[in-house]
C-alpha positions as a printed NumPy array, in Angstrom:
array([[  0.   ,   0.   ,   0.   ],
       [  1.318,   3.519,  -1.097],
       [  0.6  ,   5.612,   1.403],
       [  2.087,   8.721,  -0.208],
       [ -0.109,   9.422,  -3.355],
       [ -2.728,  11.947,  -2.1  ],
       [ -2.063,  11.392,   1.636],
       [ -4.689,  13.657,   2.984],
       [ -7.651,  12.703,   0.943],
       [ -6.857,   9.034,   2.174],
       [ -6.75 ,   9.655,   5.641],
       [ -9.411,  12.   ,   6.09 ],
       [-12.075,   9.29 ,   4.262],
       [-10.237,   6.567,   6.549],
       [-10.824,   8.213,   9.849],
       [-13.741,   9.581,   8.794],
       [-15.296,   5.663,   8.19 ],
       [-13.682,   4.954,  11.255],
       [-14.877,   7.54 ,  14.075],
       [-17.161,   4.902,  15.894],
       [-14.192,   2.536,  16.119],
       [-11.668,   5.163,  16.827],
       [-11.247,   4.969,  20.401],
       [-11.317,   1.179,  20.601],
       [ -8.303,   1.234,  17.853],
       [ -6.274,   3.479,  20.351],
       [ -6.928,   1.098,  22.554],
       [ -5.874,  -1.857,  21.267],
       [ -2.153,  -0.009,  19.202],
       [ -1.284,   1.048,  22.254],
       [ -1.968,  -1.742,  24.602],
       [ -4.452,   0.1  ,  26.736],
       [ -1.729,   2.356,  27.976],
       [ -2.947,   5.735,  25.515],
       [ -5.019,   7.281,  28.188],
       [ -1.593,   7.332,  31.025],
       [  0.124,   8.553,  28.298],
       [ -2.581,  11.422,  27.738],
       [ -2.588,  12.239,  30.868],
       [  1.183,  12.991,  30.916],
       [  1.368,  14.833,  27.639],
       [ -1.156,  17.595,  28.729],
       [  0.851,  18.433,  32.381],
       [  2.513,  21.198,  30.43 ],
       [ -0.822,  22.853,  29.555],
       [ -2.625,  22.949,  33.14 ],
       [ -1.732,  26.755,  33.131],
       [ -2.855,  27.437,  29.345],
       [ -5.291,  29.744,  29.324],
       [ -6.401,  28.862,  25.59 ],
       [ -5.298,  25.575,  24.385],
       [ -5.617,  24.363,  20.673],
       [ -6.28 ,  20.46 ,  20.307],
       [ -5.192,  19.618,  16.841],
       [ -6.143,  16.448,  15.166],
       [ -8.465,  16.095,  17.888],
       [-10.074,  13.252,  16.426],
       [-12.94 ,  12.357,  19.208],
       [-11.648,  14.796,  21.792],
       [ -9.444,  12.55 ,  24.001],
       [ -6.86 ,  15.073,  24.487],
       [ -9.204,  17.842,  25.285],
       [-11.123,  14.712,  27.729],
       [ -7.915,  14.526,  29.551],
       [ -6.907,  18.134,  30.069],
       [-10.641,  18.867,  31.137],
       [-10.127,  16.117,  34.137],
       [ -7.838,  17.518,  36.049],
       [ -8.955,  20.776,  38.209],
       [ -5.609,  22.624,  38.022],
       [ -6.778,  23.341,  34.258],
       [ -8.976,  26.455,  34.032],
       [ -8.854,  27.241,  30.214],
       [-11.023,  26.501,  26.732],
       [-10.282,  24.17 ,  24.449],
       [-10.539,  24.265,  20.575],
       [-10.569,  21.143,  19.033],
       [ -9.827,  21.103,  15.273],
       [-10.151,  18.279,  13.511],
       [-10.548,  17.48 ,   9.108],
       [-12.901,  14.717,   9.881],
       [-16.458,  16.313,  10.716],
       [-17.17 ,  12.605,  11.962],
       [-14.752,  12.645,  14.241],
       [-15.811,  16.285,  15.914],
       [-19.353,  15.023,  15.783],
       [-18.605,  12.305,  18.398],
       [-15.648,  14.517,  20.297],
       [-19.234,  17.044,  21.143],
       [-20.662,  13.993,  22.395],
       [-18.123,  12.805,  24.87 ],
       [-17.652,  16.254,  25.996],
       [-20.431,  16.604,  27.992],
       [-20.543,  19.027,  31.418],
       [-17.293,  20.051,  29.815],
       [-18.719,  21.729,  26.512],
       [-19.252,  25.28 ,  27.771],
       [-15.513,  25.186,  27.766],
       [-15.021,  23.758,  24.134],
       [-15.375,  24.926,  20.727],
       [-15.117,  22.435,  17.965],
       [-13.798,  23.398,  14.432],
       [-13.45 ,  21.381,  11.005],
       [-10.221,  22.537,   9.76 ],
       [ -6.929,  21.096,   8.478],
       [ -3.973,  20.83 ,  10.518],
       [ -1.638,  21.927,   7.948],
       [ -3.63 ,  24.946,   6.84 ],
       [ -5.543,  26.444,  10.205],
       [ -7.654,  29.109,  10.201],
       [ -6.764,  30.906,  12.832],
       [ -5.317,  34.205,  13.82 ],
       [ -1.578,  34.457,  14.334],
       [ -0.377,  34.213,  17.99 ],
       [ -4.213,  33.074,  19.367],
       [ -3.467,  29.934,  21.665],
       [ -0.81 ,  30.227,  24.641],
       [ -0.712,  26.019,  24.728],
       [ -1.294,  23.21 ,  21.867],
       [ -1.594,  19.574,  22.234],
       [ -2.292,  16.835,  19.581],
       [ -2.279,  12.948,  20.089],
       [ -1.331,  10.248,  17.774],
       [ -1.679,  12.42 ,  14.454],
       [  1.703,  13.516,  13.59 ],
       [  2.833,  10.677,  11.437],
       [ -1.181,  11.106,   9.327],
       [  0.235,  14.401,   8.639],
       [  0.893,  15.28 ,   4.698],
       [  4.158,  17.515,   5.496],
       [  5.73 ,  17.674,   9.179],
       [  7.546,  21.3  ,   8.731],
       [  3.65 ,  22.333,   7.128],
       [  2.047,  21.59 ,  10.638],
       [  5.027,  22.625,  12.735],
       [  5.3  ,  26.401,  10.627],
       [  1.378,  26.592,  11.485],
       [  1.203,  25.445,  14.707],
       [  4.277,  27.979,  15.56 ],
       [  2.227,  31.314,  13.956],
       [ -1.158,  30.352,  15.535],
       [  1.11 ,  29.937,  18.982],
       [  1.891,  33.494,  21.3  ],
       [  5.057,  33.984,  22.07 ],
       [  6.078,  31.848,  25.014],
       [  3.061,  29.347,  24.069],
       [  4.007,  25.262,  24.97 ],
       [  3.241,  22.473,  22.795],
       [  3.102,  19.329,  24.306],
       [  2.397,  16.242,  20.955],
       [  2.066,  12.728,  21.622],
       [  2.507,  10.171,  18.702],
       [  3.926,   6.347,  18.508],
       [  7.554,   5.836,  17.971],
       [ 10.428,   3.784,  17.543],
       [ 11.327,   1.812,  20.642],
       [ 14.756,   1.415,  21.386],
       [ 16.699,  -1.699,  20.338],
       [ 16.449,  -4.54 ,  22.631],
       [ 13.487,  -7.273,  23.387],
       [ 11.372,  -4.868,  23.99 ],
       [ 11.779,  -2.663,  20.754],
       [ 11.957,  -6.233,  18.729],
       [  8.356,  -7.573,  20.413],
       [  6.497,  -4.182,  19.463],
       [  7.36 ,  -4.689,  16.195],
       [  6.284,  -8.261,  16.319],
       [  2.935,  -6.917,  17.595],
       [  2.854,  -3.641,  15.382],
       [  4.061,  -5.333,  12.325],
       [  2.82 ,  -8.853,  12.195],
       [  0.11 ,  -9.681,  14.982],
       [ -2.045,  -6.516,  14.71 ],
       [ -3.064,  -6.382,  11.586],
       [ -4.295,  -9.723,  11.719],
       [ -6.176,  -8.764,  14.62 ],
       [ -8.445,  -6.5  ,  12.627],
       [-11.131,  -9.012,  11.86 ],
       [-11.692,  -9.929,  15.213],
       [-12.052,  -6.047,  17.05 ],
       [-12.787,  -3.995,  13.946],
       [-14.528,  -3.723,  11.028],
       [-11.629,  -1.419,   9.82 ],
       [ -9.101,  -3.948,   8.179],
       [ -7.433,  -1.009,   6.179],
       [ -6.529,   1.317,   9.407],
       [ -4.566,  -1.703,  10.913],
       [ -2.807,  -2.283,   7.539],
       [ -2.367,   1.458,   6.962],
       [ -0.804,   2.245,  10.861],
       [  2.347,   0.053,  11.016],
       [  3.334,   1.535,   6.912],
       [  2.598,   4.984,   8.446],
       [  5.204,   4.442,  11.201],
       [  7.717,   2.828,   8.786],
       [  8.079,   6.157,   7.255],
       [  7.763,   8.493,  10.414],
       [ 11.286,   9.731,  11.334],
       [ 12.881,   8.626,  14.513],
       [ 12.256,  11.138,  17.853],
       [ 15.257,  13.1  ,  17.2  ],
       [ 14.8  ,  13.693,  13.81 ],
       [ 11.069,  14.754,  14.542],
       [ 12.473,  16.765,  18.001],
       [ 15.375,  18.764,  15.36 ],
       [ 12.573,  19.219,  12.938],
       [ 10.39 ,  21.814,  15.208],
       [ 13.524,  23.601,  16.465],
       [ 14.309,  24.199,  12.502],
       [ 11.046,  25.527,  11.868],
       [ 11.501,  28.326,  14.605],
       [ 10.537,  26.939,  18.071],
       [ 12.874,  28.491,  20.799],
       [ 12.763,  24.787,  22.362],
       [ 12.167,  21.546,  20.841],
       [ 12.714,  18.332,  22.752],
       [ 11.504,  15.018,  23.455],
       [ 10.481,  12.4  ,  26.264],
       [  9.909,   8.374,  25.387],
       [  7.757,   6.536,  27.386],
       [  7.916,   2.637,  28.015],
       [ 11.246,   2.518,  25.739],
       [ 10.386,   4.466,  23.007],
       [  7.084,   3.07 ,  22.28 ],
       [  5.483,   6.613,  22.435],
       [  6.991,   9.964,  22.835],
       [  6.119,  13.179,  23.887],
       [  7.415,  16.184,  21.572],
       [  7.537,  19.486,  23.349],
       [  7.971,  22.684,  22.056],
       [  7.909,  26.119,  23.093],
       [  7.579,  29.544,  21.138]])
């Protein structure tokens, strides 16, 4: 599968088709552990003020920021997949007088410059069309002094536990999609989008280039995730 011809079109329809099964897919790639590793992406935004969600897909970021009192701000959650939004508003709940929901594209907001003083995103980075793209437009919608805090699957570290992820990434998942998902295409399409996602410190030297005053990077469990902060 060619996951490069018309990127964007693709992966809007796909997560689009699969916004019911969304969560349950996090679930399962990450081996239950996505919602810990929520929890510590968003520390750096319990002071935000106004925090932009991008990619918010059905609002678990914005879910996870919203849960902890020290957190006083709004939320915007932008997201290409109107789907996707649709059930975010949903899951919201009490918490929706503190959220506004926008369809927009990652790598082409429509925002003001300097708006947000915080921006999160989870899991999205390697659906992305151009990396530099979303990091130049994340940057200009950002104030000066703003944090972004982005969570996406990586590239464990060598050892046994880098070689059994990709085991599981590579060869057992996929062939779990019959059994917890309708959505055989999103398991095939995940492990190929990973294959061509740079390793941490390429992605980490990649935000400083495009103008961040910081750009750094934390793995969790080995290198199976990793959080990518920045700051303006």
């Amino acid at each position: 599968m060619n996951i490069t011809n018309d990127k964007k079109s693709y992966v809007k329809q796909m997560f689009s088709d699969l916004a019911p099964d969304y969560d349950r897919l996090n679930r399962i790639i990450s081996f239950n552990s996505d919602r810990h590793w929520r929890q510590r992406a968003i520390r750096p935004l319990f002071g935000c003020k106004m925090v932009l969600d991008l990619c918010a897909g059905t609002g678990d970021m914005a879910l996870a920021l919203f849960s902890y009192p020290q957190f006083e701000g709004t939320v915007v959650l932008s997201d290409f997949a109107l789907p996707m939004l649709k059930l975010a508003r949903k899951k919201l709940g009490r918490f929706q007088n503190r959220a506004f929901l926008v369809c927009a594209d990652a790598e082409k907001l429509p925002f003001k410059p300097e708006v947000f003083d915080g921006a999160t995103l989870g899991f999205s980075l390697r659906n992305l069309e151009s990396l530099s793209t979303f990091a130049g437009e994340a940057r200009q919608v950002m104030q000066g002094g703003g944090v972004g805090s982005f969570l996406e699957i990586a590239h464990p570290s060598n050892g046994v536990w880098g070689k059994l992820f990709y085991i599981y990434f590579y060869q057992l998942m996929p062939k779990m999609a019959g059994v917890f998902t309708r959505h055989r295409q999103a398991y095939r399409y995940l492990p190929e989008s990973l294959k061509v996602f740079p390793p941490q410190n390429e992605v980490a030297a990649l935000f400083f280039r495009e103008g961040f005053a910081d750009s750094r990077y934390e793995n969790l469990w080995g290198g199976l995730a990793a959080i990518y902060n920045v700051r303006k």
